[in-house]
C-alpha positions as CSV (number, residue, x, y, z in Angstrom):
1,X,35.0,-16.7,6.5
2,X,33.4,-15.0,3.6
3,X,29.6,-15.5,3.2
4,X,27.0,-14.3,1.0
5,X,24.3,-12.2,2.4
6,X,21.3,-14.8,3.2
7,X,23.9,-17.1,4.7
8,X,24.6,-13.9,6.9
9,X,21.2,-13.5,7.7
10,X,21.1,-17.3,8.4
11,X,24.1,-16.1,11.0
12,X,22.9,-13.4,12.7
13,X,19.4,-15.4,13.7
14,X,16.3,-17.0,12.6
15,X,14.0,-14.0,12.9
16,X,15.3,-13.2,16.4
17,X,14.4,-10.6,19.2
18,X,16.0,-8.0,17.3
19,X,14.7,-8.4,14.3
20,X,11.2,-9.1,15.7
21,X,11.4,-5.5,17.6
22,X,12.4,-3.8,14.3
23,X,9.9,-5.2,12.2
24,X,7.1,-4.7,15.5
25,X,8.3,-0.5,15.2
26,X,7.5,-0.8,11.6
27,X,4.5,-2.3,11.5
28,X,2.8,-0.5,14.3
29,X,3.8,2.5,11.7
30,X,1.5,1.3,9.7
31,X,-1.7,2.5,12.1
32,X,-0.3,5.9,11.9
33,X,-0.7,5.8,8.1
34,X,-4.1,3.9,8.0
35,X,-5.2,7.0,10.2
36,X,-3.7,9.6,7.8
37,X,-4.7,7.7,4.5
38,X,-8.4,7.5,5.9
39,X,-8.3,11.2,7.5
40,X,-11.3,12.1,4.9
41,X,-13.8,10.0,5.6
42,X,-14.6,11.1,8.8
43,X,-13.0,14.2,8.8
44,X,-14.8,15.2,5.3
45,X,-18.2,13.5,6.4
46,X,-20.9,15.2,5.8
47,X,-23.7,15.1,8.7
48,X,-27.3,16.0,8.3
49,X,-28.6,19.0,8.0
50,X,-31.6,20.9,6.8
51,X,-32.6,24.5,5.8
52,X,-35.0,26.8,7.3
53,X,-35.5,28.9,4.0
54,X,-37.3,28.1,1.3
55,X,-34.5,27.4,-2.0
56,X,-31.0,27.9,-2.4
57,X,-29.0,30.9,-0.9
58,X,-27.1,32.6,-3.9
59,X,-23.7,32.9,-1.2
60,X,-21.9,30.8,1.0
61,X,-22.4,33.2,3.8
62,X,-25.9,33.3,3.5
63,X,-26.4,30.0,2.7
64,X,-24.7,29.4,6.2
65,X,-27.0,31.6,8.2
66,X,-29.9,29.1,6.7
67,X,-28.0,26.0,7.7
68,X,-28.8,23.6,10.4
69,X,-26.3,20.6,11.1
70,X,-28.1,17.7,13.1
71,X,-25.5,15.4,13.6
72,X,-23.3,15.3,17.1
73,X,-20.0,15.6,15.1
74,X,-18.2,18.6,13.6
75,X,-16.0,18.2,10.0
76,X,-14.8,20.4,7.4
77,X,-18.5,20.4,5.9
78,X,-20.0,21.9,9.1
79,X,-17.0,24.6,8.9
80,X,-17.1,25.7,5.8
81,X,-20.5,25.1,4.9
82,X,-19.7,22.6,2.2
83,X,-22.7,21.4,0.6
84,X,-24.8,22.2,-1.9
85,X,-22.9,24.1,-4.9
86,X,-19.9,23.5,-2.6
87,X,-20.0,19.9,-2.0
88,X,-17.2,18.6,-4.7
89,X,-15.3,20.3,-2.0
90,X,-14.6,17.5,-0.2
91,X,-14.4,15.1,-3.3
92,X,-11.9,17.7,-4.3
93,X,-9.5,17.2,-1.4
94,X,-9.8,13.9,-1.4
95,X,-8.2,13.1,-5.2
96,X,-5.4,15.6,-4.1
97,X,-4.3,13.2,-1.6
98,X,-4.1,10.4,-4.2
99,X,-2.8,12.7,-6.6
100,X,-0.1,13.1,-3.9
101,X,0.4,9.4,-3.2
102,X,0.9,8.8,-7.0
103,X,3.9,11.4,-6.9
104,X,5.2,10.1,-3.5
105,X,5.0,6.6,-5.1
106,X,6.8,7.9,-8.5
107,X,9.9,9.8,-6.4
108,X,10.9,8.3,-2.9
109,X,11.4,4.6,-4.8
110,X,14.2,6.0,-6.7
111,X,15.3,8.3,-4.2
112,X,15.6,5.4,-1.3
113,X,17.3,3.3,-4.1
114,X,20.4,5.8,-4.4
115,X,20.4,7.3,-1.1
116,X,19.2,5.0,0.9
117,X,16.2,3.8,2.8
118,X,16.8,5.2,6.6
119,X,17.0,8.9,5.3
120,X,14.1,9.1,2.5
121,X,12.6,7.2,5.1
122,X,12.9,9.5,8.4
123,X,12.3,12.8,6.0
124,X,9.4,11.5,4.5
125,X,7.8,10.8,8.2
126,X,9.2,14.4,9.2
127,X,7.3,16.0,6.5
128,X,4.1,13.8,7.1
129,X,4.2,14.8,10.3
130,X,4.4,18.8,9.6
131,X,1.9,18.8,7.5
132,X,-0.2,16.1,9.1
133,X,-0.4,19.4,11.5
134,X,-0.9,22.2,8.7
135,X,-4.0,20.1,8.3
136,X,-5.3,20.2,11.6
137,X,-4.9,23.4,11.9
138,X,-5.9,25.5,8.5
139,X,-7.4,28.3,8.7
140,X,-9.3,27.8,5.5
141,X,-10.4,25.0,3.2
142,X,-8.2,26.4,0.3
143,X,-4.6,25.4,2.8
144,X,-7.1,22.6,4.1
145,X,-6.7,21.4,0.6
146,X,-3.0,21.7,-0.4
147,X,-1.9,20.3,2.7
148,X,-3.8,17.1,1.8
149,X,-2.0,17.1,-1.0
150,X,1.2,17.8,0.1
151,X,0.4,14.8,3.4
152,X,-0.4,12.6,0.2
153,X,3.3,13.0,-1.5
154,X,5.5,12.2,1.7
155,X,3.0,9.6,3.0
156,X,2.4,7.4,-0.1
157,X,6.3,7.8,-0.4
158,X,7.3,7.3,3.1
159,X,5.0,4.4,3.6
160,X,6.0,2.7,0.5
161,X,10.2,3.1,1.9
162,X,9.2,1.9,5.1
163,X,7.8,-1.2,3.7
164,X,10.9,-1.9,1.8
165,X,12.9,-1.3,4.5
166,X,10.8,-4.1,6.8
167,X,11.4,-6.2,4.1
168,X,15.3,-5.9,4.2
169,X,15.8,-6.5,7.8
170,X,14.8,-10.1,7.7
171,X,15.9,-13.1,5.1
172,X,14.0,-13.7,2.2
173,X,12.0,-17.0,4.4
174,X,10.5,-14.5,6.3
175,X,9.2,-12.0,3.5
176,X,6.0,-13.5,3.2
177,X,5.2,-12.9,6.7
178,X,6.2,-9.5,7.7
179,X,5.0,-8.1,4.2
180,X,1.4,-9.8,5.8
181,X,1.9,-8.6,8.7
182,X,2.2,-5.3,7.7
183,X,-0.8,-5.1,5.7
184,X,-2.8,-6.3,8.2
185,X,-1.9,-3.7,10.6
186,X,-2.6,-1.0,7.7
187,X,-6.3,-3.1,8.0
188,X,-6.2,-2.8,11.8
189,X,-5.2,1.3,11.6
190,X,-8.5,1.9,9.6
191,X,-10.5,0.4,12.6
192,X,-8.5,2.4,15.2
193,X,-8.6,5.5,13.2
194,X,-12.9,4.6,13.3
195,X,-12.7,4.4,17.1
196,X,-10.6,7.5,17.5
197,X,-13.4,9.3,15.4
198,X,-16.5,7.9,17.7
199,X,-14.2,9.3,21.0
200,X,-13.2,12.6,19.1
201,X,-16.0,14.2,17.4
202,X,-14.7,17.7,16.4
203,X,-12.0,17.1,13.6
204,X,-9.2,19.6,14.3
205,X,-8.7,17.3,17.6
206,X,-9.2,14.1,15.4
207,X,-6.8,15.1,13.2
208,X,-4.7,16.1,15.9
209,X,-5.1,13.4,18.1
210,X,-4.5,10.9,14.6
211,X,-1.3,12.8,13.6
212,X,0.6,13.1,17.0
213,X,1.8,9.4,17.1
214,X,4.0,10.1,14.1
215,X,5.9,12.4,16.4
216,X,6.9,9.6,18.6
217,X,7.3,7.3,15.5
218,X,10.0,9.9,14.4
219,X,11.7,10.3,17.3
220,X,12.3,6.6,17.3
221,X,13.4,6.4,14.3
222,X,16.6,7.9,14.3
223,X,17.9,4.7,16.1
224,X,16.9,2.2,13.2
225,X,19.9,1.2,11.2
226,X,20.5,1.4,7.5
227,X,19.0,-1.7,5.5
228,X,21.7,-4.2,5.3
229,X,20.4,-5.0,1.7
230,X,21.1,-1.8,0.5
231,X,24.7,-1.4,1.8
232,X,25.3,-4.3,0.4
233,X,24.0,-3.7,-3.5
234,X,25.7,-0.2,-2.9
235,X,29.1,-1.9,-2.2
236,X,29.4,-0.8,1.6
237,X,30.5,-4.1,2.9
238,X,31.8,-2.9,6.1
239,X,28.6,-0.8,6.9
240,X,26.3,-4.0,6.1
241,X,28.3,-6.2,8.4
242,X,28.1,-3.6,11.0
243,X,24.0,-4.0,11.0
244,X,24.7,-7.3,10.6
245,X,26.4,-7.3,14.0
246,X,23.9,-5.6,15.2
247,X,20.9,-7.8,14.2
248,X,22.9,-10.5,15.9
249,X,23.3,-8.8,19.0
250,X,20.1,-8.0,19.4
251,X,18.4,-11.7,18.4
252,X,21.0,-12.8,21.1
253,X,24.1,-14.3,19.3
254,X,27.7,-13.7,20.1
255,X,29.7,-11.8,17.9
256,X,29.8,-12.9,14.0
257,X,32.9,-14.2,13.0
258,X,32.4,-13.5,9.2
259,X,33.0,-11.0,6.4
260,X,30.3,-11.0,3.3
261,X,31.2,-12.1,-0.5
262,X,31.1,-9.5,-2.8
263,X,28.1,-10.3,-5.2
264,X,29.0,-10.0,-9.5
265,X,28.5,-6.8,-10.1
266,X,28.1,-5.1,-7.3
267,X,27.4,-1.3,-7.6
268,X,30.7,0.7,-6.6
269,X,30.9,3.9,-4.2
270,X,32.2,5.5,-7.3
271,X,29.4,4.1,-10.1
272,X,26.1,5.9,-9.8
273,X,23.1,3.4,-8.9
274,X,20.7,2.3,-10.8
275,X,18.0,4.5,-12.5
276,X,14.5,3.7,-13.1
277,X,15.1,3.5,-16.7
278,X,16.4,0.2,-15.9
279,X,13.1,-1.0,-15.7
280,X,12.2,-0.3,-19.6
281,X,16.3,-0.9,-20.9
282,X,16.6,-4.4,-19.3
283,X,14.7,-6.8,-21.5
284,X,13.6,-9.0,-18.1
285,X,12.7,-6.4,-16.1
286,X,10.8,-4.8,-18.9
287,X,8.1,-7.0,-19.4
288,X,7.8,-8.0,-16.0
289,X,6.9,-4.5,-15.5
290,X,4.2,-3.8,-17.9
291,X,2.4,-7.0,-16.5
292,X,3.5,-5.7,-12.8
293,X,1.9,-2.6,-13.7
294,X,-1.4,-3.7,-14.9
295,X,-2.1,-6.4,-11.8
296,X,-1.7,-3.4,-9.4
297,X,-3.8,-0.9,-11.4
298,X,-6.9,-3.8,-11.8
299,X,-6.0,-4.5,-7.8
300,X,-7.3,-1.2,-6.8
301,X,-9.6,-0.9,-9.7
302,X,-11.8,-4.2,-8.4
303,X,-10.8,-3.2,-4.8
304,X,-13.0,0.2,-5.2
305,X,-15.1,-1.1,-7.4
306,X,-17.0,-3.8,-5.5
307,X,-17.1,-1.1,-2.5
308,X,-18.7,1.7,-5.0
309,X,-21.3,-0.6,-6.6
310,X,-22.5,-3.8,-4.5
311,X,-24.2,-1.7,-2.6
312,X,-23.3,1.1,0.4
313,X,-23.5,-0.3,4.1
314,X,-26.1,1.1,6.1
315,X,-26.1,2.9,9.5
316,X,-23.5,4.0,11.9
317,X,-20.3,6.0,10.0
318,X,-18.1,4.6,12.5
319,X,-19.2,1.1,12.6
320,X,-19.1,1.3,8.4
321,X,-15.8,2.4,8.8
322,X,-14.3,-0.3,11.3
323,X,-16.0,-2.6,9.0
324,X,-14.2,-1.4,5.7
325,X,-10.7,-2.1,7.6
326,X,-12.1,-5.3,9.3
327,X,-13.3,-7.5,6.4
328,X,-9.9,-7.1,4.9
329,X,-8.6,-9.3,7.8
330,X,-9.2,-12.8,7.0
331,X,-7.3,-12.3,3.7
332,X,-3.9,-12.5,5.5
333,X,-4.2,-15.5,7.1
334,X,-5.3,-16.8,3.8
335,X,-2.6,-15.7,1.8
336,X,0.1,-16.6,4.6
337,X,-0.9,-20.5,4.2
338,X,-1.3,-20.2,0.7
339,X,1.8,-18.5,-0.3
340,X,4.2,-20.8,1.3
341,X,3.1,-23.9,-0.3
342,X,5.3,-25.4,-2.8
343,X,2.1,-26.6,-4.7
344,X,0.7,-22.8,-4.7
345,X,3.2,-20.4,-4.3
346,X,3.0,-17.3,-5.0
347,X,2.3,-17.0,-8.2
348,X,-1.0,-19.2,-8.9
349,X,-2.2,-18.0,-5.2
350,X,-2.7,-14.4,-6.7
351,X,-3.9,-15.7,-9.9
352,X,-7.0,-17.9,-8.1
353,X,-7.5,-14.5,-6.1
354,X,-7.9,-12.3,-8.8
355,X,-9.8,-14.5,-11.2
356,X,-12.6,-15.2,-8.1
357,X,-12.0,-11.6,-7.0
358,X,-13.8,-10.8,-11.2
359,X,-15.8,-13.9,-10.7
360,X,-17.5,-12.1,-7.3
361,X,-18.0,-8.9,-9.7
362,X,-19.9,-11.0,-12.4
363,X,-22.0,-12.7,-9.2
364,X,-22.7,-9.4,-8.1
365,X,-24.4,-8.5,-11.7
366,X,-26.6,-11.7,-11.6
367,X,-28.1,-11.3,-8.3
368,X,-31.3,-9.8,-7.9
369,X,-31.0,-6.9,-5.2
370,X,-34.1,-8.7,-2.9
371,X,-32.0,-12.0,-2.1
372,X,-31.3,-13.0,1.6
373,X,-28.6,-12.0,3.6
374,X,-26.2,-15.3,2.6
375,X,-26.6,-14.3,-0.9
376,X,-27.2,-10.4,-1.1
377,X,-25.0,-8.4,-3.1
378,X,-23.2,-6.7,-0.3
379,X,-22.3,-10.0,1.3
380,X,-20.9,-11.0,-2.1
381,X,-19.1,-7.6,-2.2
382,X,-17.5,-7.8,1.0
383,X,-16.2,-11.1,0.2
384,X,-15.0,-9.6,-3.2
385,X,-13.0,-7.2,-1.0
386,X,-11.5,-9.4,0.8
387,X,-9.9,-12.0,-1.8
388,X,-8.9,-8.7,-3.9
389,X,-7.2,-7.5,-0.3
390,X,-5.4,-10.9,-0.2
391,X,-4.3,-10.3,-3.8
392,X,-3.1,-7.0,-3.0
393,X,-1.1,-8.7,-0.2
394,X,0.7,-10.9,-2.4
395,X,1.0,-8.1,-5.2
396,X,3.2,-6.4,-2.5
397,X,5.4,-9.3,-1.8
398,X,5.7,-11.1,-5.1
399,X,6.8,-7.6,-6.4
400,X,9.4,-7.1,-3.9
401,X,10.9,-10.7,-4.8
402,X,10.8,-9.7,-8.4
403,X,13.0,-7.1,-8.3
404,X,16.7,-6.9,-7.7
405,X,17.7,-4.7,-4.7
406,X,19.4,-1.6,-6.3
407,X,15.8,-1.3,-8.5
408,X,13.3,-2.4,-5.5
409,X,12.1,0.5,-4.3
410,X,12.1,2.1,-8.0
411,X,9.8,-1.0,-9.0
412,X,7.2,-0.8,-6.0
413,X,7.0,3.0,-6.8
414,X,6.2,2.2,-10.2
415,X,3.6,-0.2,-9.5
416,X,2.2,1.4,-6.4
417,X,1.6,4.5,-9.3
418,X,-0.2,2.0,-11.4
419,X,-2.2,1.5,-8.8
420,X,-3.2,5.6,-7.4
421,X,-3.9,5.6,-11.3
422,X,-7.0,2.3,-10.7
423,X,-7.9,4.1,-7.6
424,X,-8.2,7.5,-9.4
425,X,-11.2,5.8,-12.2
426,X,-12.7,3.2,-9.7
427,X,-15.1,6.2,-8.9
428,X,-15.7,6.9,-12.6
429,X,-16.6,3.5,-14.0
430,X,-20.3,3.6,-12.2
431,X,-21.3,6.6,-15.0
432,X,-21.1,3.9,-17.5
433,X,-24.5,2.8,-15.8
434,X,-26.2,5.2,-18.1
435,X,-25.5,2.5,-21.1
436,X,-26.6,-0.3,-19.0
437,X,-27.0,-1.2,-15.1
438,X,-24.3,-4.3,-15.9
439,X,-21.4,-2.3,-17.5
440,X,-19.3,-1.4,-14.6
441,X,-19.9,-4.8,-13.0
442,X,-18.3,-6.4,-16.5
443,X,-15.4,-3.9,-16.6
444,X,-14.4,-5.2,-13.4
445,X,-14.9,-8.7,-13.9
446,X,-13.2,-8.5,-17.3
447,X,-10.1,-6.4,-14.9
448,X,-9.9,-9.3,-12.4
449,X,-10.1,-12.1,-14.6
450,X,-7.7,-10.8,-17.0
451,X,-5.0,-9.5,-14.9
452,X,-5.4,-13.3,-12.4
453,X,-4.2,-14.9,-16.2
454,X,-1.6,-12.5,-16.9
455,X,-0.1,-13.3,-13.5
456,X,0.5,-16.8,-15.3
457,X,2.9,-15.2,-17.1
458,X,5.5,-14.0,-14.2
459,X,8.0,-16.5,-12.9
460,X,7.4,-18.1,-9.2
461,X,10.1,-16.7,-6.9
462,X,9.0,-19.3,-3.7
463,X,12.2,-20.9,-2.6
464,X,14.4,-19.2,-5.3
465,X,16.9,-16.4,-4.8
466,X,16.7,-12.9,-4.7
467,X,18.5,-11.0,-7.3
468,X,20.4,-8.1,-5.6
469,X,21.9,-6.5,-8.8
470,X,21.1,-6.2,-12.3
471,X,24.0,-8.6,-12.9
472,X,22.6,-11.0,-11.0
473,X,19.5,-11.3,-13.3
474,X,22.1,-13.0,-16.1
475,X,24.0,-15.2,-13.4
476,X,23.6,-18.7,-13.8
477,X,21.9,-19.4,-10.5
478,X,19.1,-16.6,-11.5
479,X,18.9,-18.3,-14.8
480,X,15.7,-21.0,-13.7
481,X,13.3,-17.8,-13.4
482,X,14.7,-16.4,-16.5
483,X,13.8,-19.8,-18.1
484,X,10.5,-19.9,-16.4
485,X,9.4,-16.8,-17.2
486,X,9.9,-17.5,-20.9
487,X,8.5,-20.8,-20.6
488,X,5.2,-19.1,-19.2
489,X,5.3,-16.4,-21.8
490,X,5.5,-19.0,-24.9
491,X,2.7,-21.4,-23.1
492,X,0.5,-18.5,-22.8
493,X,0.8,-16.7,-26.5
């Protein structure tokens, strides 16, 4: 009998054994990123040190001679001597690796989109993996750089097709949770990367040690199958019911007896796929954009914000670290209760996030730095992190839901560049303390109350259907968020 493609899913098993051990693979991926996305801190910390000459020494070399590091960890500042005239060193390397997720983010969405998520997938982790190495093993801070850079393109763009791709072997029910799920393993990586540090203390092994898992992650993946969402879009029907089958088999059902119902314009073998400039051409899709766009930017924006001006956490690198990944984990449970409640939904969840996300920012201005502990501005900050975390969370899921299939990965990559770009100024926005201590801290809680309104103005997507073409987004049965969305955008102008 002919099917559409969630009844399919509704077929082959509610989130069964198979689909459990696909998704598992694909989150635990998500510790191997943490540990290359946080590589710098540790590996670019700088210990402490002091001088036994009196001034500065006019050349590195020299300089080096002078130099005494106190600390019982080795970095790249010990190596090459970064401090001093040299310090933006590490800064430097650093912004190349977002520079290099903003690219990765801008290219591999498209690229999954036409040739599919399995192999921009596996040869993003390939090259992650090769130069994870490069890293580990540069001779010099100048190839020490550019393979940051280059771990930056192929990790931002693998991590953001892997994503996708957990999305697409499940129904849409189950979005919510493995898209939460996988954050909060990115959360978790940061604290196992902080514990590998405190066992490793020289960082060519660290980075070694942190790097090697992708090799096993790699190998493994050759045996994942294609995303059944994508063959489908693309027109493969055989190929999707294949995966089908094998989703089935694997969650412990006998053999489907079914063949899947072509969707209204579907995309043919002999039609290329969609472009990104669908995203600006089609009138829905534009606008939903542009407000996409902004939420993500202000997400990372507040996110590095509160951590750059509430106040720095004291003591132990390591335990600073593990705490960074750690106070993001209460968001998840939040937003998985939240999310899936028809009175909340998605939509207003993120919005109350966001606005108390600014609201912790404006706190954080008002308090007077000698307050106790249940109301000090770091306290305040950390629990800023964590509902602009949970935003982030949803941000991730509601965007996936808000694009069609054939233009998913092209819209996340979009957004995710939005959001290298909020990233990128977060560190810039504390200079404007030379016009008053309170600017930053109203720039971001203008950011996060503005973009938790402009959320108001995107259509809910809990319990509705997921477009899988750009036809889809004019059928009749995709016409309630059409409606909606206008509705929200005429209530709110």
């Amino acid at each position: 009998m002919e099917v559409g493609l969630e009844e399919a899913f509704g077929a082959a098993g509610e989130f069964g054994g198979g689909q459990r051990q696909l998704t598992a693979f694909l989150v635990l991926l998500q510790v191997y990123v943490a540990c290359q996305s946080m590589l710098i801190v540790i590996v670019g910390a700088v210990p402490k040190y002091h001088t036994d000459v009196e001034g500065i020494p006019t050349s590195r070399a020299e300089l080096a001679k002078h130099i005494r590091f106190v600390d019982n960890f080795t970095s790249i500042v010990t190596e090459w001597c970064l401090i001093e005239q040299d310090a933006y060193k590490v800064s430097l390397a650093s912004s190349l690796f977002f520079a290099g997720l903003l690219i990765g983010n801008i290219t591999f969405g498209p690229l999954s989109d036409k040739l599919g998520r399995k192999p921009v997938y596996i040869s993003g982790l390939f090259f992650d993996v090769l130069f994870g190495y490069v890293t580990a093993l540069a001779p010099n801070y100048d190839i020490f750089a550019v393979s940051r850079f280059f771990v930056g393109i192929v990790n931002g763009g693998m991590a953001l097709v892997s994503f996708v791709l957990t999305q697409e072997y499940v129904g849409k029910s189950f979005w919510s949770f493995t898209g939460s799920l996988t954050n909060l393993m990115f959360a978790a990586g940061i604290a196992v990367y902080a514990l590998l540090g405190y066992c490793v203390r020289e960082w060519r092994y660290l980075a070694l040690v942190s790097n090697s898992p992708g090799v096993i992650f790699l190998l493994l993946s050759f045996m994942l199958p294609e995303s059944p969402r994508w063959l489908y879009s693309q027109g493969k029907m055989a190929e999707a019911e294949d995966v089908l089958q094998y989703i089935a088999l694997g969650n412990g059902k006998e053999r489907l007896n079914l063949k899947l119902k072509p969707s209204a314009g579907m995309t043919r073998r002999d039609e290329s796929a969609a472009g990104i400039l669908n995203l600006v051409k089609h009138p829905v899709l534009r606008w939903r954009t542009i407000v996409l766009m902004y939420i993500w930017y202000v997400c990372s924006l507040v996110y590095y914000g509160l951590t750059l001006n509430a106040g720095e956490l004291r003591g132990n690198l390591y335990l600073n670290v593990a705490l960074s990944g750690l106070v993001e984990v209460p968001a998840f449970p939040l937003c998985m209760f939240f999310i899936e409640k028809s009175w909340s939904g998605r939509r207003k969840t993120m919005t109350c996030f966001l606005i108390f996300a600014g609201l912790a920012c404006v706190f954080t201005m008002l308090l007077p730095t000698n307050t106790g502990l249940l109301l000090s501005p770091t306290l305040l900050a950390l629990c800023g992190k964590m509902l602009v975390s949970a935003a982030f969370n949803i941000a991730y899921i509601y965007t996936s839901e808000l694009y069609p299939t054939v233009l998913r990965n092209a819209g996340l990559g979009v957004c995710s560049m939005s959001c290298r770009l909020g990233g990128i100024l977060a560190p810039f926005v504390p200079s404007l303390k030379s016009l008053s201590p309170s600017v930053p801290f109203v720039v971001f809680g203008i950011s996060g109350l503005s973009a938790g309104f402009l959320t108001l103005l995107l259509p809910e997507t809990l319990n509705k259907p997921v477009a899988e073409n750009l036809e889809d987004l004019q059928s009749p049965k995709y016409q309630l968020l059409k409606n909606e969305e206008a509705n929200h955008l005429e209530e709110n102008t």
